[in-house]
C-alpha positions, 0 to 999 in steps of 0.5 A: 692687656696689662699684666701686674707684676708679682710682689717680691715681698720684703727682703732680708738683708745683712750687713755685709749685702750689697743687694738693695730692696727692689721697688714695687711698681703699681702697674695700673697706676702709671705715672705714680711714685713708687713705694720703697719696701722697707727692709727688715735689719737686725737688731745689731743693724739697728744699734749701729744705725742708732749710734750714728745718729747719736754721733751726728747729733741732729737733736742737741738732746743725744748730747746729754748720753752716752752712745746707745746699747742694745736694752734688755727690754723688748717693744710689742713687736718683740724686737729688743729696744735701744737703751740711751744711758743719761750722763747726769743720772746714769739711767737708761732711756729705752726706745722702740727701733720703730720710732725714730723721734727723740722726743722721749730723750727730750722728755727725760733730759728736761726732768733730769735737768729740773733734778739736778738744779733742785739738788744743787740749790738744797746741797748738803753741807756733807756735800760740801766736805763739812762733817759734823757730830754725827750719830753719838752712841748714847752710851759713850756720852759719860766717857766723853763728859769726863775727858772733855772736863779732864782735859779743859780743866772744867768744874764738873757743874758746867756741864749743866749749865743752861748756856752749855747746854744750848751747844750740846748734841741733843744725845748728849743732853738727854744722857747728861751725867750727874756731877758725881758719875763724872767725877767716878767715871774720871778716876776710872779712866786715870787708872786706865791709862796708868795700867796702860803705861804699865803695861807699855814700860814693860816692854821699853828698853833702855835708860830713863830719867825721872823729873820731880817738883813739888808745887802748890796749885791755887786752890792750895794743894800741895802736889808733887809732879812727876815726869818721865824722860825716855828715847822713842823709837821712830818708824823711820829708824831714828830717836826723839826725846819723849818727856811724858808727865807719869802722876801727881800725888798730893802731899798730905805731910811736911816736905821732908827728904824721908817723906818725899823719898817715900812717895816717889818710892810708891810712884816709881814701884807702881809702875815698875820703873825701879830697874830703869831709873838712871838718874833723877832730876831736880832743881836746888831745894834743901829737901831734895838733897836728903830725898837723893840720900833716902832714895839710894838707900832703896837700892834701886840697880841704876840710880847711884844717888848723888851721882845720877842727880841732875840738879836745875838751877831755878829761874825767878819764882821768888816769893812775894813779901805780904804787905798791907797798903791802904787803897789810895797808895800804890804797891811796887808790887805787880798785880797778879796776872794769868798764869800763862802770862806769870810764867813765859818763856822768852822768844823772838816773837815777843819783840813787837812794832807796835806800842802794846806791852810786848817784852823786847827780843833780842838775838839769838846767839848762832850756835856756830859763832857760840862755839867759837867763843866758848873760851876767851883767850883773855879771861880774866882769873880771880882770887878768892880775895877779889869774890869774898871781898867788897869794894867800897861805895862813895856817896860821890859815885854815879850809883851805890847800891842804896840808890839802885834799889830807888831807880828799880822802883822806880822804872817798876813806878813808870811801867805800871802807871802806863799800864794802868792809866790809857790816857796816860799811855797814849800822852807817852806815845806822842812824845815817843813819836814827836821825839822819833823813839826806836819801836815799840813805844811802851815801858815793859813790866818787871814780872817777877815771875817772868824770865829776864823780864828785867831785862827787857824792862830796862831795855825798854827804858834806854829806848825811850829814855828822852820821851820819859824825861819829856813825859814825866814833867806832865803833871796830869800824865806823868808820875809822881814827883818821887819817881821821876829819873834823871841821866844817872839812873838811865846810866845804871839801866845801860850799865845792868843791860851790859850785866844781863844780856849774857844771861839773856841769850842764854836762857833763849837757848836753852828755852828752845825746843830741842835745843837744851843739852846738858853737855852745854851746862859747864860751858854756860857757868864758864861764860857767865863766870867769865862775863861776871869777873871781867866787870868786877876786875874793871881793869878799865874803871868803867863800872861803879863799885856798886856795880861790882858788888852786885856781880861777886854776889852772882859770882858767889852763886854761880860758883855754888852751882858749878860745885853742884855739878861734881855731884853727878858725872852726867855733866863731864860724860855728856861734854866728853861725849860731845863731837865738838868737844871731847876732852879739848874743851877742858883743855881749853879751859885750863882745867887740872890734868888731874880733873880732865882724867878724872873725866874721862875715867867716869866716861870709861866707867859708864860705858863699860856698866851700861853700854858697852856691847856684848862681846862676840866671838867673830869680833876682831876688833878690840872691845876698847877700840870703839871707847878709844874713837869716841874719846879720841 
């Protein structure tokens, strides 16, 4: 007779067991399978057995989380479950250690996947990096009205207008402020800034310099600007120039000295700046001198009068003559241009290879080879006799003066029949191309408001001087009759480039930013005054009289502004302080011995009022010895 065997029952395990379940053995049916007890694990038991099933990776959905960790959550048998946390969302996929198919893991992967695409194809442009306006707080819309009208110089009624108003935030439509609030609300934030500076100049130190000039603006007011010059601090440790514009006041009188005076005197108390002004600068106006002499009788610490006035001589701006010209006769007068293009600096990006009207660029002058050539060995020396007095004209010569006015109009003539006329232009070019004319192919416009742009007029007319003889025969393109130009007005635009490249390079390096220092005033009145008495000596006969004529004029007002300069020890200081030139440049230029120690004396003088440091007692070195080194 058969005896069952008892049943062990499960047996528990740990991880570090080496006993394996024992098999329980039906014995009343030989022959059959045996059942394996299954062994009850741990909960840690059962996450490590769940990771390496992860690790391996049978189901390609455990390739969409991280490796699992024990939930907080428990199944219905209590056991706690094993969470999967999801790669693409970060949440978690709980799931009973009971089961052992993945196909909840499946179910989540296919919903999130499905999120994610929905997310991709309806991205937000924030998503993506663009900004855009964002919530307006409904009360700073009347403060953004006025500085957006300030700043773009817009009339206060273009806020309202319908095409404006179609671009505009939806807040900023619904709290649109009237014409008149704009207007309050931009004198408001004039003051404010204004107490702002105030308050900033009282904690500056050192030495500024005030800017003035008195202008007319299109609608016809007559303003004076004012602009500030000081040193700034930098955080790195150094300094930079800043030029801030301070007011403008409307002048309600004539432009006397007494009534200028009076108004910069208003300014400058305003915002405090009487104990910091140490010079004013200008430019020539006869007004300007009795404005100095009225604004020293304020007796302000540091502005000594004439001798703190920086004075600037003015470039073009000539005021235009009034005439009356009937519809079908053309003015040599230019048409009135933008005002940006009415007054341009000129620099090296103007020059162009194209045929548009672009103004030529030269080269700069190195700043290096400038140096070396600032005094010529063979300059020549001129009486009073040789500037004062004229050289009589020929009708027999090349040009005269009579006939230089006629060859001007008559380049003026050339320039705007091109500009004006397309058809003509383009006639113009072909001939330029046909006959290989050196780029770009246009006559520039002599703008009387446009630095050099004579200059660049005549050197465009060298350039194309045998397309324009071709060019003017064509009775439908060309000119009139009376402005056509032969081989002698062609001579006198080579001979007026040789006059004005000096002036040329000149003005480019002192249109250059940062690159204009006073110390280089004196030495560019002695390169034109030396340029300008090599023509009129012509030791060579090479010029006309005509010529030389028109160069003891510029001589005349070059020496007027080189007399202008002793009014202020500013030039000699800031050329005695220069590093490249102390007092070897007057030596140089042949100065008086007495004129060079007069220089230097006014160097001592300034340094000693107002920079000269205070002395200390641990201080063995002499107070003058630091004077000394930088003289000498």
């Amino acid at each position: 007779m058969s005896r069952k065997k008892s049943n062990p029952g499960p047996v528990l395990i740990d991880d570090d067991s080496e006993v394996k379940p024992s098999p329980s053995v039906d014995a009343t049916t030989p022959g059959s399978l045996s059942k394996l007890s299954k062994a009850i694990l741990t909960d840690e038991q059962e996450l490590k057995k769940a990771q390496r099933v992860h690790a391996n990776q049978q189901s390609a959905c455990y390739a969409y989380f991280n490796p699992p960790i024990l939930s907080d959550a428990k199944d219905k048998n209590g056991r706690l479950m094993i969470a999967y946390p999801c790669k693409m969302c970060g949440g978690k996929t709980n799931r009973p250690i009971y089961e052992s198919s993945p196909t909840n893991l499946a179910k989540h992967v296919a919903s999130c996947t499905k999120k994610q695409r929905e997310a991709n194809s309806n991205q937000k442009l924030a998503d993506m990096g663009v900004s855009g306006t964002g919530d307006i707080d409904p009360r700073e819309v009347p403060q953004l009205c006025a500085i957006w009208c300030a700043q773009s110089a817009q009339p206060f009624a273009s806020l309202g207008e319908t095409s404006h108003l179609g671009i505009v935030h939806p807040t900023v439509i619904k709290n649109l402020p009237k014409r008149r609030t704009v207007s309050n609300d931009i004198a408001k934030l004039y003051t404010a800034v204004q107490e702002s500076l105030i308050e900033s100049f009282k904690n500056t130190k050192g030495a500024m310099y005030l800017g003035l000039d008195a202008w007319q603006s299109p609608n016809g007011f007559d303003v004076l600007g004012t602009v500030i010059y000081r040193l700034v601090k930098e955080e790195e440790g150094g300094f930079h120039l800043e030029a801030m514009p301070l007011d403008f006041v409307r002048l309600q009188k004539s432009h006397t000295g007494l009534y200028l005076a009076e108004t910069v005197q208003l300014i400058v108390e305003k915002f405090g700046l009487q104990d910091k002004i140490y010079g004013i600068v200008t430019d020539n106006a006869s007004n300007n001198r009795s404005m100095i002499e009225e604004l020293q009788t304020f007796r302000w610490p540091h502005f000594k009068g004439e001798a703190t006035w920086v004075v600037l001589r003015p470039f073009g701006s000539h005021k235009r003559t009034k005439t009356v010209v009937s519809d079908n006769e053309e003015s040599d007068e230019e048409e009135t241009e933008d005002q940006d293009n009415q007054i341009r600096l000129a620099t090296h990006d103007s020059a162009d290879d194209g045929d548009d009207d672009e103004d030529d660029a030269g080269s700069i002058i190195d700043d290096s080879a400038l140096a070396a050539e600032l005094i010529d060995d063979d300059e020549v020396e001129l009486e009073d006799d040789d500037v004062n007095e004229l050289s009589d004209e020929d009708e027999d010569d090349q040009y005269t003066s009579n006939s230089c006015r006629k060859t001007l109009a008559k380049f003026r003539a050339i320039a705007r029949k091109l500009n004006k006329s397309p058809n003509s232009k383009a006639h113009f070019v072909e001939i330029c191309q046909d006959l290989e004319c050196v780029r770009p192919h246009n006559i520039a416009r002599d703008v009387r408001t446009r630095w050099n742009s004579t200059l660049t007029q005549l050197s465009s007319i060298v350039r194309c001087s045998s397309a324009i003889l071709e060019w003017q025969k064509d009775r439908r393109h060309g000119p009139s009759q009376e402005y056509y130009i032969n081989e002698d007005d062609i001579h006198l635009a080579r001979d007026l480039i040789e006059v004005l490249e000096p002036f040329y390079e000149i003005t480019l390096q002192v249109s250059m930013h940062g690159a204009a220092r006073i110390s280089d005033i004196v030495v560019f009145i002695d390169q034109i005054t030396s340029h300008l008495s090599t023509i009129i000596c012509d030791k060579k006969d090479k010029y006309p009289p005509a010529l030389r004529n028109a160069c003891r004029a510029g001589l005349q007002l070059t020496n007027k502004y080189y007399t202008l300069t002793d009014c202020s020890p500013l030039y000699r200081v800031a050329m005695v302080l220069h590093p490249s030139f102390k007092d070897e440049y007057f030596k140089l230029a042949k100065w008086k011995p007495e004129w060079i120690q007069e220089a230097i004396r006014l160097t001592r003088e300034m340094w000693e009022n107002h920079y000269k440091p205070s002395p200390q007692a641990t201080n063995s070195q002499p107070a003058n010895q630091a004077m000394q080194d930088i003289l000498f």
